[in-house]
N, C-alpha and C positions, 0 to 999 in steps of 0.2 A: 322758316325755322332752319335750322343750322343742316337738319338729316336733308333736307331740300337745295342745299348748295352744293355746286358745282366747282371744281379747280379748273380754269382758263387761265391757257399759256397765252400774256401781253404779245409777245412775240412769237407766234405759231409754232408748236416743234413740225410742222409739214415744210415750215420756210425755213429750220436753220434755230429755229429759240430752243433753248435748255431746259430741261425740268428741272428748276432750283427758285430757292427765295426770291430772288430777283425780278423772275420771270413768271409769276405764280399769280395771279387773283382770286377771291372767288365771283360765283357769277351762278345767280338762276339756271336751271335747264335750258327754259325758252332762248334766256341773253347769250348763251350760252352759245345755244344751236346756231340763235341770228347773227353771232357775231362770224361764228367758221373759221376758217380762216386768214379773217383778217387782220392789218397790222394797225397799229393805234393812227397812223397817217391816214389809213386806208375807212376808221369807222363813220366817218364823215357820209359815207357812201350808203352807211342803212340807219344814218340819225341816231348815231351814236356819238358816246365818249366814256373815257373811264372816267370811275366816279374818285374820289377821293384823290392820295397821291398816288404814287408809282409803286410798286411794289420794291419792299428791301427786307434784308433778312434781320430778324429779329434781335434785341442786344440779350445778354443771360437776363437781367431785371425783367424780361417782357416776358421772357418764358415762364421764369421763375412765377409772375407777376399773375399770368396765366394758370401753372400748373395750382399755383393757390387757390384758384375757386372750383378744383375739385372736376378736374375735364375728366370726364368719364370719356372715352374713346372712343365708343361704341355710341354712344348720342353723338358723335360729330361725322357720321357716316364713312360708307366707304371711302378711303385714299384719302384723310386727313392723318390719318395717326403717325404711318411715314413722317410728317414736319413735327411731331412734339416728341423732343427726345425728353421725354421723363415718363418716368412707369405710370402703367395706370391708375387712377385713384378709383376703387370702388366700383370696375365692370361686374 
């Protein structure tokens, strides 16, 4: 479920990565933990990969596209709301 994910930095903020669209996924607790530290070269090492594409930041259609199905903020758990710049619908 959505309260149950996690924000992982691709590129570690401990190595030098950004907190920004870019650099954002989400990820399980567990993936989360197992991955630590490491950089996308590096998940080789605990039989990983990322899943999908790369992370990038959103165009306005996506947000927009988004904010239409009525994101309550508060169902998408701590440290998500930060990334949707549009008011909440209905907390």
């Amino acid at each position: 479920s959505l309260k149950e994910l996690t924000l992982d930095h691709v590129h570690p903020r401990s190595r030098g990565g950004k907190h920004r669209w870019d650099n954002v996924v989400s990820a399980c607790g567990p993936c989360n933990y197992r991955k630590a530290s490491l950089t996308l070269a590096e998940l080789s090492e605990v039989d990983m990969k990322l899943r999908g594409q790369l992370p990038r930041q959103p165009d306005y259609y996506q947000l927009q596209a988004l904010a239409s199905h009525h994101v309550n903020r508060r169902s998408l758990g701590e440290g998500w709301a930060e990334w949707l710049p549009f008011p909440d619908k209905g907390s």
